[in-house]
N, C-alpha and C positions, 0 to 999 in steps of 0.2 A: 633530821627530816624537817623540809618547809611546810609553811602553811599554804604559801604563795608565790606563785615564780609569773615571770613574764617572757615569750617566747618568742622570739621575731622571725620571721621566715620569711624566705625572698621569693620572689617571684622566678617561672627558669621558662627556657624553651627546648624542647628535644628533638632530636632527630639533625634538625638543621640542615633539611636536605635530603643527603645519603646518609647519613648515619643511623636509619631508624633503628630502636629501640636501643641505642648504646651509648651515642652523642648529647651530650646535654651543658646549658648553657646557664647560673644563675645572673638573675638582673638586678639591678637596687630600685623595684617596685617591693614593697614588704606590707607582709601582714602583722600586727602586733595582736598580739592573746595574752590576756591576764588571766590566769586560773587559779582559783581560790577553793580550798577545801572548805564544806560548813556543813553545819548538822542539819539544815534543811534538803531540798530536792534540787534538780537539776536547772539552774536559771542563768538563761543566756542573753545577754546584751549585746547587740551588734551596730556597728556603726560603720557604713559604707555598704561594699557589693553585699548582696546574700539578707540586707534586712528584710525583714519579710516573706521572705522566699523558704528559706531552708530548715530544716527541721529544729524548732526550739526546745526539744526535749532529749529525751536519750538516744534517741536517731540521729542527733548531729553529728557528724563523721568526727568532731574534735572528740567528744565525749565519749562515742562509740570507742575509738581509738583509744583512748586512757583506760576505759572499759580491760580491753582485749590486752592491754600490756600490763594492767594490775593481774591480770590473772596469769597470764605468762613468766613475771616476777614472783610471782606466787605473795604478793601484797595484800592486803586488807583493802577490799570498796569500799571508795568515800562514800557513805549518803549520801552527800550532796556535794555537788560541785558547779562552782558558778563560771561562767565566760564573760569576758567582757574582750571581744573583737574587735579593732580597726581593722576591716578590711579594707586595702586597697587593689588588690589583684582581682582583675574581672572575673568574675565566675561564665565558666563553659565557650572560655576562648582563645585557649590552646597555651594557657602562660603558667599552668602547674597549679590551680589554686588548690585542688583535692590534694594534689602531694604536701602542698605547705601545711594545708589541714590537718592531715598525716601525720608528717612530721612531726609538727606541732605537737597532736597528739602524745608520741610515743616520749618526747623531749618530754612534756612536762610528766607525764605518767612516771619516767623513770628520774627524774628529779626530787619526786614525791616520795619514791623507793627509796632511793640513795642505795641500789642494786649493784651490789662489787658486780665484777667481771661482765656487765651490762654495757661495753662500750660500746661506739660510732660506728666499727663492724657488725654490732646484732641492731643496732639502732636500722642502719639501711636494710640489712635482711630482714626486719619485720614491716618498715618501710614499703621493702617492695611487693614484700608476700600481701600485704592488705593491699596496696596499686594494684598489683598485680603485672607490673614490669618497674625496673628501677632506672629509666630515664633522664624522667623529673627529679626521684628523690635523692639520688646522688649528690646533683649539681644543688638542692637545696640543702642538704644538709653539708656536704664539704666545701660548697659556694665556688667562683670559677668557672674552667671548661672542664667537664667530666668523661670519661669512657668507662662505663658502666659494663660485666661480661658478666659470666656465669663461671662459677669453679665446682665442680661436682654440684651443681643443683643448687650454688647457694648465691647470692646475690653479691659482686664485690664493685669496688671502683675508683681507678686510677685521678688524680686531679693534675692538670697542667698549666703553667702560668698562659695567660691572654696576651698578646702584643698589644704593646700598647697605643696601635693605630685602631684598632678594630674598635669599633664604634656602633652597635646594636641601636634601630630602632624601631620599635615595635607601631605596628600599623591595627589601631585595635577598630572593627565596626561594630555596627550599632545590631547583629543579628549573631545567633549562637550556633553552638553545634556540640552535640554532645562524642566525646571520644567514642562512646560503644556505638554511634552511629559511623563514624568516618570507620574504624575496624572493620564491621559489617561489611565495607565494600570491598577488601581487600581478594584480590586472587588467593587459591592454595598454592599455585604455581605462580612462576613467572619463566621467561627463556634465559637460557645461559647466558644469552650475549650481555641480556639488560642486568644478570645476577655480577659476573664480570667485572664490566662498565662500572655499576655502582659500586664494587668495595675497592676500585682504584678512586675513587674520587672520592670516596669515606676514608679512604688512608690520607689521600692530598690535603682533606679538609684539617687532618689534625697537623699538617704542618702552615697551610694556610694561616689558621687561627693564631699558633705558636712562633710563626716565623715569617713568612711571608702571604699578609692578605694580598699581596696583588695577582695570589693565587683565590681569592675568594670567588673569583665568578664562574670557573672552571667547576674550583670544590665544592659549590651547593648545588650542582646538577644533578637532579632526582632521576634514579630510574627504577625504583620500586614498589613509592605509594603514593605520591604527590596526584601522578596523572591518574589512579584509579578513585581515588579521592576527587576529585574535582564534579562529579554530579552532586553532588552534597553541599557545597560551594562554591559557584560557578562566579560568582563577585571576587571572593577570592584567588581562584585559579585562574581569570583572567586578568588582575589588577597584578599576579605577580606576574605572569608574561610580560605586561608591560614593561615595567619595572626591567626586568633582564632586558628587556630588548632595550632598553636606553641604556644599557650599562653597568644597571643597579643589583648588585647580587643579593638578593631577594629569594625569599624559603617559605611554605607553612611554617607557623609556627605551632611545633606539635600535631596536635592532631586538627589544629584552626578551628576558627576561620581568622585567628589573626596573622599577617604576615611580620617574619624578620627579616628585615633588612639591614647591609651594613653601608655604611656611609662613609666618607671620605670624599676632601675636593669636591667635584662638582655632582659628583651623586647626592649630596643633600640638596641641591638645585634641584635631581632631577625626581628625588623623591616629593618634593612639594605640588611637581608640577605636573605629576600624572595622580596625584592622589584626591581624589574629591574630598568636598565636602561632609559626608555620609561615614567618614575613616575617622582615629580618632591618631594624631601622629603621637608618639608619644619619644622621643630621644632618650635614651640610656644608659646607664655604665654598666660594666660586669661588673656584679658582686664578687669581691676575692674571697670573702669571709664565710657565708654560707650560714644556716641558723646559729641561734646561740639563746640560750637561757641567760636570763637575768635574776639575781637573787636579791631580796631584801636585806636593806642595810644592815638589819639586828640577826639575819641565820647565824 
């Protein structure tokens, strides 16, 4: 058993399109968390998104989460546990930061266990049961492009390699949105045609991504949540029309307000050039790798 581990977690985007709640994408934006056991109370340090902002005591979703998997391990609660956060993933703009938190979470809670038969498959099932879908944590925890499903009620998820023309780049603004707002909008229904339509171009997308992007503009055509979503963010929803209309195969990102975009040849021309000021660009790699724990030289 550590005293102290450090836990990097990447950034992801889900959906990407048509693939909601199944499709998911990690990035090399990353959050680093240092979590330290001590015989004092709960004390968080944070450096980047979420300073000031987010709960610095037993509320923070890292803490909470270590919380919930000590007790699941059937472990002993630290008294005290310290964070010390770099965040760089924006909080409440569609790029996974809750999932990485998550993750994070359960990563170092069960690190601290040193819990046999605690692997990567109950890692994501508690994962998603705290998200409450495994979109995001999939693609953060296996890293990659992920398809995320259900097996009897339990959360699993396939990883495949990226080609490696695809090119991710995130379009972050300067306004939020929170997930339980964009879901609120959603229909109960939708018509067959657009239910259809959508899982042939959520199938295309996975070969798209794997084998051929010059199927990307076709495969990120949403017919399920994208356009019921758009009163909620209308900068968004209309920055990425643009964006397709020049060529640019262009998505929510998750549940937004940020857009992904992929790039290649003259689409990075074209993404510079419908994109204001007001956006933040940000170019990307897929993460292959996906979280990981780091342990102290002396364990």
């Amino acid at each position: 058993m550590t005293e102290s581990v450090l836990v990097r977690v990447p950034a992801t985007s889900a959906n990407l399109g048509p693939g909601f709640d199944s499709l998911g994408l990690a990035l090399d934006l990353h959050d680093d968390v240092e979590v330290e056991l001590t015989g004092d109370d709960v004390q968080i340090d944070i450096d980047g998104h979420g300073a000031g902002e987010v709960d610095p005591g037993e509320g923070h979703l890292i803490i909470a989460t270590m919380r919930r998997t000590f007790d699941l391990l059937g472990a002993d609660q630290p008294k005290g546990i310290r964070l010390r956060c770099r965040n760089r993933i924006p909080h409440a703009r569609g790029l996974g930061s809750s999932s990485a938190a998550i993750v994070a979470g359960v990563l170092a809670a069960r690190a601290f266990s040193d819990a046999p038969g605690f692997g990567d498959v109950q890692v994501l099932e508690l994962a998603a049961r705290i998200e409450g879908h495994p979109d995001n944590v999939a693609p953060c925890l296996y890293g990659g492009f992920t398809i995320a499903y259900t097996e009897a009620g339990t959360s699993r998820a396939v990883t495949l390699p990226v080609h490696e023309k695809v090119r991710p780049v995130a379009l972050i603004p300067d306004f939020r949105l929170s997930t339980e707002a964009a879901r609120g909008l959603l229909p109960a229904t939708i018509p067959h045609a657009e239910a259809a339509a959508n899982s042939g171009n959520a199938a295309l997308l996975v070969h798209a991504l794997t084998q051929r992007p010059d199927l990307l503009m076709i495969a990120t055509e949403d017919h399920l949540h994208q356009s019921y979503r758009a009163p909620a963010m209308p900068r968004t929803a209309e920055l990425v029309q643009r964006l397709r209309s020049a060529g640019v195969p262009a998505v929510v990102s998750g549940a937004g307000p940020t857009i992904l975009a992929f790039s290649g040849g003259s689409a990075q021309d074209s993404i510079a050039s419908e994109v204001g000021t007001d956006w933040h660009i940000q170019p990307l790699n897929v993460d292959p790798a996906g979280a990981y724990v780091q342990f102290p030289e002396t364990r």
